[in-house]
Each structure stands twice: as C-alpha cells, then as structure tokens.
N, C-alpha and C positions, 0 to 999 in steps of 0.2 A: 780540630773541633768544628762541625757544620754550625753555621749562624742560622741563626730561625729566621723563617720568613717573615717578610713585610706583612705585617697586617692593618690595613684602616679603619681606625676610629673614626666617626663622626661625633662628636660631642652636643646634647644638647643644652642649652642654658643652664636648668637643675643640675645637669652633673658637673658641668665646667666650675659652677660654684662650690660644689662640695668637694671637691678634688683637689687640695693643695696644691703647691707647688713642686714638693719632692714626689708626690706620686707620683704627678704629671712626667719629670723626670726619670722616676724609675722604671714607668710605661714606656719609654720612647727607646731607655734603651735595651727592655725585657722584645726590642722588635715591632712596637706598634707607631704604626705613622697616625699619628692626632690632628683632628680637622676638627674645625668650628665652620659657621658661618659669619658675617660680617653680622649680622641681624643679632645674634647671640651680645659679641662686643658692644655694641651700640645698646639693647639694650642695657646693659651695667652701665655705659658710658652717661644716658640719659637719668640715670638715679642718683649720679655719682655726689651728688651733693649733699644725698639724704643720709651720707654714711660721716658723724660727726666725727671720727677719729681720719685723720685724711692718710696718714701712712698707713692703715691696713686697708683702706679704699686703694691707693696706688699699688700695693702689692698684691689684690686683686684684681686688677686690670694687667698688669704687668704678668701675669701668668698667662698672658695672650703668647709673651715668646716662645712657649714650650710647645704653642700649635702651630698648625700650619690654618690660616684663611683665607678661605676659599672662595670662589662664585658659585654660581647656581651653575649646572652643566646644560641647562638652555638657553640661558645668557650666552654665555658663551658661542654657544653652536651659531646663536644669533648673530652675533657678531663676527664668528671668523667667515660669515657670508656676506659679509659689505667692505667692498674695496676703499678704503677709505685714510686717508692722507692723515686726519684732525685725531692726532692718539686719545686715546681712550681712558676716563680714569672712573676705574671701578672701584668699588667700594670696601674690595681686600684694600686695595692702594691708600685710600684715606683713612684707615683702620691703623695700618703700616705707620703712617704719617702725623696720627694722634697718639699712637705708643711713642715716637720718637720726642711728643710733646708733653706727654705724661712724665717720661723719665723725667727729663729736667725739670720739670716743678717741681719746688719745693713748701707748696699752701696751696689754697683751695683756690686761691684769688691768681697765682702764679697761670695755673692751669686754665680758668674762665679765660684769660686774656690772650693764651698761646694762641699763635697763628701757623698753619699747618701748612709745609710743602708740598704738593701732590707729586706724582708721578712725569705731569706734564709742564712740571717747572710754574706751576701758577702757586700763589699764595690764598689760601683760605682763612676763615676766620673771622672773629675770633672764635675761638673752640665752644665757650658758653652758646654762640649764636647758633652754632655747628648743631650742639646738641639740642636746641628747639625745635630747629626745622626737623632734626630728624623723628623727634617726639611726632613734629606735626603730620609727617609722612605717616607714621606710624599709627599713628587714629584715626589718621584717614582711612588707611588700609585695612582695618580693623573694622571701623562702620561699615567696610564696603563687601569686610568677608561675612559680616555678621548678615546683608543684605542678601548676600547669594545662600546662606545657610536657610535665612528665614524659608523662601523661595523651596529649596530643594526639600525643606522637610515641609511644606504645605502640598509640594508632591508629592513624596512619599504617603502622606495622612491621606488621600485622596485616592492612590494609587491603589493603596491597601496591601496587607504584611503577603498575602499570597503572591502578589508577580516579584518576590525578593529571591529570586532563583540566584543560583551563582552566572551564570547565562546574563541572565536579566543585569546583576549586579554589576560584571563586564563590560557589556553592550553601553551600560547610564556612565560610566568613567571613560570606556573609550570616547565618547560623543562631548565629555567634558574637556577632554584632552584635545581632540582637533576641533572644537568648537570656542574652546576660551580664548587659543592666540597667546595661551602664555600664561602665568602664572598674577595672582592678585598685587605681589610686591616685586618687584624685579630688583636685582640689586645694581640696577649702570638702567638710566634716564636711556628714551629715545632708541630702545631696539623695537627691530619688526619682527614679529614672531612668525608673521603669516606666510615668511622664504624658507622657516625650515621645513625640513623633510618630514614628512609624517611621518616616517619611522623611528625618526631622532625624537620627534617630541614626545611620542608614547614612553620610547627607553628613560629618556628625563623627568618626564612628570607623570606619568603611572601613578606614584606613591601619594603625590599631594592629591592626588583627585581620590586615590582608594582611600586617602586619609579621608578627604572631606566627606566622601560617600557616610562611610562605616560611620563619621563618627554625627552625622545627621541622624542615620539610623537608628544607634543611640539615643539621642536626645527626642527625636520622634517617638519612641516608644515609651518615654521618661516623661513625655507628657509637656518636654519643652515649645519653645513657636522658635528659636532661634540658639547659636551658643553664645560663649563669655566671649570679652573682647580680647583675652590671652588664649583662647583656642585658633588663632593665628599666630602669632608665635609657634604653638605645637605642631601645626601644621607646616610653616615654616622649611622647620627642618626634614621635613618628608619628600622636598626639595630638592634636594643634595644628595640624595640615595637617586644613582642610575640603575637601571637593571641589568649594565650590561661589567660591571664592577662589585668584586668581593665587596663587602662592608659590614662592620658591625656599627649599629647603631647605639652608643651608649647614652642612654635614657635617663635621666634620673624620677623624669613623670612616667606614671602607670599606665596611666590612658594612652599618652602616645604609644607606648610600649605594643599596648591592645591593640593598636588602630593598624601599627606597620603586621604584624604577628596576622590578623583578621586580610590583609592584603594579601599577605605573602600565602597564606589557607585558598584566598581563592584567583590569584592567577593556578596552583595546581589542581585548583579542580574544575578549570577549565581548559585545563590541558598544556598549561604554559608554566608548568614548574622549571622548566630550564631555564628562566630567565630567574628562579629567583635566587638571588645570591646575598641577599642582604640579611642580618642576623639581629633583632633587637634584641640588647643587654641591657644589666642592671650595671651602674659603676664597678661594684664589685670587680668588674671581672679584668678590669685595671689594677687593682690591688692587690689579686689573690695569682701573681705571677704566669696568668696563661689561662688558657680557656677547659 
C-alpha cells in the first residue's frame, strides 16, 4: 500500500479554533503536516481568561500538540546569518514551554502563576505577565500596521484606480519587500533583516506585502482611510507561506482567503506563476479526507 504524500497545512487562528481535536488527528494521519504560527497560540493565550469554564479553555490550547509551531521563514534566514554563541529563544520555544505549563494547571490561578522554562535554560514568568506584555507587543503592532495601511491607501486614492496594472501592482510589493527590512512583527527580538539576500526575502515575504497591497485596495475603494486592528493578525499569517514551498493555507477568514487567491492571480500574470505553490483553503478540506 503507497502512503500519501506529505502535505502542509498552515492554519490560521479561525480554523485552528474550529477544528477539534479528533479532526486535527484525523488530518495528520490522513498525511497532512499542520502548522500554526506562534502569533495564532498567543493570541488564545492572551484571552484565555475570558473563557469562564477553564477546562474547555485548557483543552483548547492544548490542541497546539497536534501542530507543529513554526517561525516566520525570514526570521529564520535572519538568523542562520549571524555567527553567534548567545542561543536563541524563539517564540515557537516559549509557546512549547507555556503548553508544558498549561498541562499542569489545574485553575485559572494555577496557570497565571506558572513560570516557564525556555529553551536557554532561563526561567520566565509569571505566565499572567507573559500574557500582557504579549497583548502589549501586540497593539503596538497593530497601531503600527494600521499606520503603514493609512499611508499606503492615501496613495493609492492619490495615485488613482488607472496605474493599478498588475506591473504596477508588482513593482508597489516588490519595493515594499526590499524596502521595509522585514516584516511589522517578527517573531524572536533583535534580528537584522537588512544581511538577507534580496532573493530570500522576496521568496518569504511576497505574500505579506501582496496581502497588504490587495487588501488597501480594498478598503481604498470601500471608501476606508485605514484597516481594523485584527487585519494584522490576517496578514500575519501571509508570513509563513514561502514561495518557494508546497502549502495550503487553511483559512477559516474569507478575506484572507481573497487576499492570498488575488496574490497568487498576479505573480502569474506577471509572468511568475512558477513560484506559486501556495493553495488557500476552506477548513473543509481537513475533514472531507483529501483534496
């Protein structure tokens, strides 16, 4: 009997929460490798208090074992280019290391107080404090995306709908990719973006910039001046999709869905459909055993 090939999930928050726990298992061994990012975890982690019953909050979170969590893959790049002694602890690692603290709690109060192991043999915590500062990263990052969106649809509205060529639309992402240095939330403090390859970073961040592009355009013609402060989040994940790897992106938001589908439309009609490999899905396509 041939075993079916590896296929990658990316999960985004909507689907990861609607996804049980048995699906999540039946998918992995119907052949699909299941990926989240750190960003996804953290946000449930940062809510986790708003959910009054605390054992179906912990067996929510705990449905992190059935993925695998990932880095951003220009993180990464970023990092395997600095010789550097001082180990590294990324934000899969403390994800890893607040599951390990979740299981053993047994109350709400258990879990505020755990103190997390990292990777580097340091001690974190408390896990409550864990979760502010992350909130706080997190609305930072959020004003900060909202700031670049304001901006890029005041160009747009300026620019006018006729230079929206696909050309045009290209040219405005490429120049966002080797011009931003990186991405608005990185998941690991303290990388340089500006040593990788300009080849590397177009294959890794392509998707967040065609997100951000398309979904200005969007909102520009919607009559918007900026987005919501969860349209980072959705962009987020556009992060983790390289162009240079299979992937299906399973979605449970619509818009994202539109934003990677309107990317993938025009790197090929600019002549670059070989790179696109990335496929955005409905969850479905986890449950109805295969594609």
């Amino acid at each position: 009997m041939n075993k079916m090939p590896t296929r990658i999930a990316l999960l985004d928050t909507s689907a990861f929460i609607c996804l049980g726990q048995g699906t999540l298992s039946a998918a992995r061994e119907a052949g699909w490798k299941l990926r989240t990012s750190p960003w996804c975890f953290f946000e449930l982690l940062c809510h986790l208090d708003e959910e009054s019953n605390f054992a179906r909050a912990k067996g929510n979170l705990m449905k992190f074992r059935e993925v695998e969590i990932i880095d951003k893959p220009l993180d990464r790049a970023a990092a395997a280019l600095v010789d550097s002694n001082v180990p590294r602890v990324w934000s899969s690692d403390l994800c890893y290391a607040a599951l390990a603290a979740i299981d053993k709690a047994q109350s709400y109060d258990d879990l505020a107080n755990s103190v997390l192991l990292d990777e580097a043999g340091n001690t974190r915590g408390p896990l409550r404090d864990i979760a502010k500062r992350v909130r706080h990263i997190l609305d930072e990052a959020e004003k900060s995306f909202q700031e670049h969106m304001k901006s890029m649809i005041a160009v747009l509205k300026a620019d006018g709908r006729s230079s929206r060529s696909p050309q045009r639309n290209h040219q405005v992402i490429m120049n966002m990719v080797l011009r931003s240095e990186g991405l608005p939330l990185s998941d690991t403090p303290h990388l340089d973006y500006s040593i990788v390859d300009p080849e590397i970073a177009v294959k890794d961040s392509y998707c967040f910039w065609g997100y951000s592009l398309f979904q200005a355009i969007w909102l520009e013609s919607n009559g918007a001046v900026t987005c919501k402060k969860n349209d980072l989040e959705d962009g987020q994940v556009c992060a983790y999709v390289p162009l240079d790897k299979e992937i299906w992106v399973v979605a449970g938001d619509k818009k994202l869905r539109l934003r990677l589908e309107e990317t993938r439309d025009l790197l090929t009609a600019v002549g670059l459909g070989t790179h696109v490999q990335f496929h955005p899905v409905t969850p479905n396509v986890l449950t109805q055993g295969g594609l």
